[in-house]
C-alpha positions as YAML, in Angstrom:
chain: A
units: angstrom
residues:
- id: 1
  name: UNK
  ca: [77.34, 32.29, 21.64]
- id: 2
  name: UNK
  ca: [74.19, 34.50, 21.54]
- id: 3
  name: UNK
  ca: [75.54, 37.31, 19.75]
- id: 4
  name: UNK
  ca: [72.81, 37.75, 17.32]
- id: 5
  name: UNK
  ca: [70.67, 38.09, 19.99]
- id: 6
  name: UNK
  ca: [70.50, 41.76, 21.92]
- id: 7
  name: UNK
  ca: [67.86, 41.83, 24.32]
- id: 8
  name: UNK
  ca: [68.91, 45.81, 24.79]
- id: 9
  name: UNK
  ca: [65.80, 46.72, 22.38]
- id: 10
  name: UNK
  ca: [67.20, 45.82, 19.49]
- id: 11
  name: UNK
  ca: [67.46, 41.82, 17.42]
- id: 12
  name: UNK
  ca: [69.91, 41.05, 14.65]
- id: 13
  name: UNK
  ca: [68.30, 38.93, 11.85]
- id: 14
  name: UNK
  ca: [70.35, 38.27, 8.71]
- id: 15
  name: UNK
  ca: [72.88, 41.27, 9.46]
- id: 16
  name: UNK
  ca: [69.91, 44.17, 9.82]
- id: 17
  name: UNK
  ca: [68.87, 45.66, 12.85]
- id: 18
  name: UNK
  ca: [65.10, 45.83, 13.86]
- id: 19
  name: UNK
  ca: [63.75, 47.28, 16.51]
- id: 20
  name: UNK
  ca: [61.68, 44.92, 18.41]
- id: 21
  name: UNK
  ca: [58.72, 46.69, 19.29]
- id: 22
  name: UNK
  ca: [58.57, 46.17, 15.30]
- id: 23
  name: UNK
  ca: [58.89, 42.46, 14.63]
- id: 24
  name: UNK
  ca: [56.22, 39.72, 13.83]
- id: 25
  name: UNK
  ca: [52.38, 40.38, 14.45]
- id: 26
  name: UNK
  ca: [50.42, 42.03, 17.04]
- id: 27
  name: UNK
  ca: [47.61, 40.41, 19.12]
- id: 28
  name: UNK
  ca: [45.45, 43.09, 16.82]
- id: 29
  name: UNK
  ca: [46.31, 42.49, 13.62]
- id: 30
  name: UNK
  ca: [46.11, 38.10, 14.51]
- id: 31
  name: UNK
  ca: [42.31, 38.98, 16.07]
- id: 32
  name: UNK
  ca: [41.20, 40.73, 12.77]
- id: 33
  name: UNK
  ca: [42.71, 37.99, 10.37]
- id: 34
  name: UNK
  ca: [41.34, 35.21, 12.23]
- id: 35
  name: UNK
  ca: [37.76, 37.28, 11.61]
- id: 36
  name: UNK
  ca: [38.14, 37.69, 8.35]
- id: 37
  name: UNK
  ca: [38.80, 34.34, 7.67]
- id: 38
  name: UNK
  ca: [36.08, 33.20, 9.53]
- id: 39
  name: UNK
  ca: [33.25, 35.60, 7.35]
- id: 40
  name: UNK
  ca: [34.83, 34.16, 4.92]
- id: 41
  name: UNK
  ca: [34.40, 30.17, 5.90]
- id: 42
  name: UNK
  ca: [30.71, 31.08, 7.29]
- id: 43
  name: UNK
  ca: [30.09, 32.64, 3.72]
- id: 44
  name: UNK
  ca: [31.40, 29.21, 2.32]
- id: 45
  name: UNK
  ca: [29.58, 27.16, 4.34]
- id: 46
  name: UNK
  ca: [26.19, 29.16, 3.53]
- id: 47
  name: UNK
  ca: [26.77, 28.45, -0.60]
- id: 48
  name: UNK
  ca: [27.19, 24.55, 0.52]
- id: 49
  name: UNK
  ca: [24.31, 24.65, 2.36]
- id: 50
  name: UNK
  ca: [22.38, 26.19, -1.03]
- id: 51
  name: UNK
  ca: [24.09, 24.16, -2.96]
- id: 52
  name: UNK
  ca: [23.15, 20.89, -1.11]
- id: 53
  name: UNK
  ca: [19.76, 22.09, -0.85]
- id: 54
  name: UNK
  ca: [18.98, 22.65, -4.70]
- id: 55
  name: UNK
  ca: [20.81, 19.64, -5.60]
- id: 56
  name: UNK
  ca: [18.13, 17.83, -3.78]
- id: 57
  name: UNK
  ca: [15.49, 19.67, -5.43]
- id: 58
  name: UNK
  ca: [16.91, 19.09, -8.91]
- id: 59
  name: UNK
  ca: [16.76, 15.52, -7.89]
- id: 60
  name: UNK
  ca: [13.03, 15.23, -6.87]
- id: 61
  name: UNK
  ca: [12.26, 17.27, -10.00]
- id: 62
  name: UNK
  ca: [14.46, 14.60, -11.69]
- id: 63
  name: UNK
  ca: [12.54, 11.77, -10.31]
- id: 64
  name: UNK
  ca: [9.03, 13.57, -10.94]
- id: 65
  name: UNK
  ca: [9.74, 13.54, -14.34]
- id: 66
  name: UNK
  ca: [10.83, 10.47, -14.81]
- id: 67
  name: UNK
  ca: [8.01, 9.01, -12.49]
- id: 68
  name: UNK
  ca: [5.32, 10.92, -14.72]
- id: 69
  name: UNK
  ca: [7.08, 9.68, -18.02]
- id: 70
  name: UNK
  ca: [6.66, 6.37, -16.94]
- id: 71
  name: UNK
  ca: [2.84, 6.94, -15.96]
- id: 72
  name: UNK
  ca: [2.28, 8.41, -19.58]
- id: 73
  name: UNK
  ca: [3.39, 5.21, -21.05]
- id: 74
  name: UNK
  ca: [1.76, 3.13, -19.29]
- id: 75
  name: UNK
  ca: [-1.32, 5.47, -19.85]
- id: 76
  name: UNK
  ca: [-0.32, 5.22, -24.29]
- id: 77
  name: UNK
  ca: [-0.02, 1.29, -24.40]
- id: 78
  name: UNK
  ca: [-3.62, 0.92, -22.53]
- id: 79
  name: UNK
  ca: [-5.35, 3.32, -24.15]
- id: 80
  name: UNK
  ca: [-8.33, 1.51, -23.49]
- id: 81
  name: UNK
  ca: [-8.40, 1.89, -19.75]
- id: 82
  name: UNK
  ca: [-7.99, 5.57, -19.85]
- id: 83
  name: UNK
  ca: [-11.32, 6.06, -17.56]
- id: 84
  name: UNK
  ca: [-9.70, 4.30, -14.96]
- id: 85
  name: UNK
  ca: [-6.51, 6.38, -14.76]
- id: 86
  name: UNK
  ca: [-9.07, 9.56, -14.75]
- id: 87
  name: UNK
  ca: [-10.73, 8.07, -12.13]
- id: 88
  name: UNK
  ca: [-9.21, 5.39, -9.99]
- id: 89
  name: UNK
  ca: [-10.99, 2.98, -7.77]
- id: 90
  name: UNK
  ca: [-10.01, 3.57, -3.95]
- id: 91
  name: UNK
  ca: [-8.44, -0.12, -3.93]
- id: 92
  name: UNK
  ca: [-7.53, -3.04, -6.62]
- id: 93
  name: UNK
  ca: [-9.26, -5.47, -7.35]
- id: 94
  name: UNK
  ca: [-6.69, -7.78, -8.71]
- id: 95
  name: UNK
  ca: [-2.85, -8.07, -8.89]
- id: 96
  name: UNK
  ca: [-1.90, -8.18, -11.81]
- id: 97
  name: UNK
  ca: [2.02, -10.25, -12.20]
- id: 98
  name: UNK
  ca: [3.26, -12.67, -13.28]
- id: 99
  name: UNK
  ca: [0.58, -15.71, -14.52]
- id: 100
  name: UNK
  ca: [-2.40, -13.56, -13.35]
- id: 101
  name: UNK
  ca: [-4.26, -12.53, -15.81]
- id: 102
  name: UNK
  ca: [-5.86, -9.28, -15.97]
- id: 103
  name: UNK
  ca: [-8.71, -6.90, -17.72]
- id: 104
  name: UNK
  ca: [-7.34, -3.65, -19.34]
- id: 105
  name: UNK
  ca: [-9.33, -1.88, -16.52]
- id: 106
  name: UNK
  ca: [-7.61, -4.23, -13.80]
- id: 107
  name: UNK
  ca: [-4.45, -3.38, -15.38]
- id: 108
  name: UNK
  ca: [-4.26, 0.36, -14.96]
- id: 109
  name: UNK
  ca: [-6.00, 0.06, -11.52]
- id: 110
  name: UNK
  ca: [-2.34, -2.42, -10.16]
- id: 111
  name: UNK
  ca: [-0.31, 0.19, -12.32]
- id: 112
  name: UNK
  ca: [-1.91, 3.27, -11.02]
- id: 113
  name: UNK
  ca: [-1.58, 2.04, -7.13]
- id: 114
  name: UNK
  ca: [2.04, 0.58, -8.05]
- id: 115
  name: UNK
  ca: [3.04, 3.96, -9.49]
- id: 116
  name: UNK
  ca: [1.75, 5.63, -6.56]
- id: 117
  name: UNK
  ca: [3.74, 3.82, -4.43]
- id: 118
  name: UNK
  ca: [6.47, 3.98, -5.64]
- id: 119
  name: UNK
  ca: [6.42, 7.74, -6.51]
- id: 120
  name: UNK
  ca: [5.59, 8.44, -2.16]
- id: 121
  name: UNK
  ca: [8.87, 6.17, -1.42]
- id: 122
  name: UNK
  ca: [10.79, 8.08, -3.77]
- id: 123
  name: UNK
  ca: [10.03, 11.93, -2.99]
- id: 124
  name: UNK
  ca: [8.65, 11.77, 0.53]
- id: 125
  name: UNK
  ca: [4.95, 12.79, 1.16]
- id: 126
  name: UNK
  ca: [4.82, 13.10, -3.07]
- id: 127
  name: UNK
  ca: [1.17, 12.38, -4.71]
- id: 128
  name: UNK
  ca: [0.38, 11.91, -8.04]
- id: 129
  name: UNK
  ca: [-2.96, 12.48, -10.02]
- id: 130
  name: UNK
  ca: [-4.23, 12.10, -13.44]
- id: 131
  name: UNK
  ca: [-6.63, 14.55, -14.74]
- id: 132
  name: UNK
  ca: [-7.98, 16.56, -17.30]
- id: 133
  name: UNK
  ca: [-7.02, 20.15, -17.33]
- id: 134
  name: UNK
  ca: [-7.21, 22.76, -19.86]
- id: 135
  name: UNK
  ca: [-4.64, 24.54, -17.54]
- id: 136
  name: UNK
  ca: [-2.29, 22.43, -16.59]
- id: 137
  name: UNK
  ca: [0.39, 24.94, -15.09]
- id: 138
  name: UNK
  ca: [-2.19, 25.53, -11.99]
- id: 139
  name: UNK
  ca: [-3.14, 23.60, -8.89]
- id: 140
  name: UNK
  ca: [-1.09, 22.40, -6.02]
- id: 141
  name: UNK
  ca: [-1.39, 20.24, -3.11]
- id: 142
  name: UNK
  ca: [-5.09, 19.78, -1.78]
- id: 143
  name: UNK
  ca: [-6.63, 21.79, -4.61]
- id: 144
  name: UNK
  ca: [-4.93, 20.32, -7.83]
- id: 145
  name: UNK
  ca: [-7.52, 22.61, -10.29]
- id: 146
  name: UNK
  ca: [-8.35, 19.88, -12.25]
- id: 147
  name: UNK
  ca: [-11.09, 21.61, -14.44]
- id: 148
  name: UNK
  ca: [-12.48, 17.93, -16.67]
- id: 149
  name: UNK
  ca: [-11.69, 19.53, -20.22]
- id: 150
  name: UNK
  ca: [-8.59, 19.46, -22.00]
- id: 151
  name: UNK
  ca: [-6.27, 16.43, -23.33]
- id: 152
  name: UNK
  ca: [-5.23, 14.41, -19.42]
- id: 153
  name: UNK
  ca: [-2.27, 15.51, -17.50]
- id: 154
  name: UNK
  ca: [0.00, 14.04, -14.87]
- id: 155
  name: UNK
  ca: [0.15, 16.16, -12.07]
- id: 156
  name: UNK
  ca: [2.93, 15.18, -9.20]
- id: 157
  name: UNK
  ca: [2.95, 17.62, -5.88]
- id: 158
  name: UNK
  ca: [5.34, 17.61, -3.06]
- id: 159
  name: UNK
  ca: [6.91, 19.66, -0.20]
- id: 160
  name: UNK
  ca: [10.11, 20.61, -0.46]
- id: 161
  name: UNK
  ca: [12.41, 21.70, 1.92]
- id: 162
  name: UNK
  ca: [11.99, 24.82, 4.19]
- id: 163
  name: UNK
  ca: [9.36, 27.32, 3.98]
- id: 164
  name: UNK
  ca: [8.44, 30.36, 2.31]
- id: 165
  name: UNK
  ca: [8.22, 33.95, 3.36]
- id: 166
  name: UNK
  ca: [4.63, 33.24, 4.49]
- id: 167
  name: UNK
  ca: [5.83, 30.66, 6.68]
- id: 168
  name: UNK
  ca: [4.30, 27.65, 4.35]
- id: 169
  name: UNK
  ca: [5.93, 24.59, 3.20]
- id: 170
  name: UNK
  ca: [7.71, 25.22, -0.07]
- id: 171
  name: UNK
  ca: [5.06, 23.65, -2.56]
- id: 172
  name: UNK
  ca: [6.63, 22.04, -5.91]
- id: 173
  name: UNK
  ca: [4.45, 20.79, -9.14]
- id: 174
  name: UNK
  ca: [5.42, 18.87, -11.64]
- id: 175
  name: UNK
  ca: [2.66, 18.68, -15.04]
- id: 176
  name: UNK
  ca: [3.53, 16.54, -18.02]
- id: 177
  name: UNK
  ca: [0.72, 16.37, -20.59]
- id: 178
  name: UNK
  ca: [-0.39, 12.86, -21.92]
- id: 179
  name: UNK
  ca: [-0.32, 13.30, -25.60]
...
């Protein structure tokens, strides 16, 4: 009944003979596989983690730029109230929807404090600024380098995730030039 079974140090399988000390996998070989295949899962799950990470970064710059190309046109149909995205009031003086009727200077005040607004709740801790700037490729959070000569320029700044070698909060800038 067990015939093609010999315990004696020797196994039948499919007519051959193996010696036993010879068949399947040792503890060894199993350990080293199973640590291979984990450097390589842990190596996986690092370029996830990067890739998750600059997906959300392409994102914020995504919204940036579409929050500052919404500013500049805004800025181009009230050309008038220029002064007042330059230089904003600290609050508004008037809302400005619906049946409300409003100055041009009124006007960019609500869409300057809307835009803000909007652009914190979309990229967390995110401010926005116009300016004048010669150089518009400089500044960043808390000193935005805003020099007063130049055509204006939106200027968005927010931390992104992690920190840098110096142990800072990545710093990200978005410019788009008013033209």
């Amino acid at each position: 009944m067990f015939d093609h079974y010999k315990f004696e140090g020797y196994q039948r399988f499919g007519g051959k003979k193996y010696a036993a000390e010879n068949a399947g996998f040792s503890l060894l070989e199993v350990l080293v596989a199973t640590t291979v295949f984990s450097l390589g899962l842990a190596g996986f799950a690092a370029l996830l983690l990067a890739s998750i990470i600059g997906s959300a970064e392409a994102r914020r710059e995504g919204i940036a730029a579409m929050a500052a190309a919404s500013l500049s046109e805004q800025i181009r149909l009230n050309p008038v109230a220029l002064q007042r995205y330059l230089d904003p009031p600290a609050s508004i003086s008037r809302i400005c929807a619906g049946e409300n009727q409003c100055t041009p200077e009124q006007q960019a005040d609500y869409d300057f404090r809307l835009w803000q607004l909007d652009l914190a709740d979309r990229i967390r801790n995110a401010r926005g600024l116009v300016c004048r700037d010669g150089t518009p490729g400089d500044g960043g959070e808390g000193d935005n380098q805003c020099d007063g000569s130049g055509p204006p320029v939106i200027k968005i700044f927010w931390n992104g995730q992690g920190n840098n070698p110096n142990g800072e909060a990545n710093q990200h800038r978005f410019t788009l030039e008013v033209s």
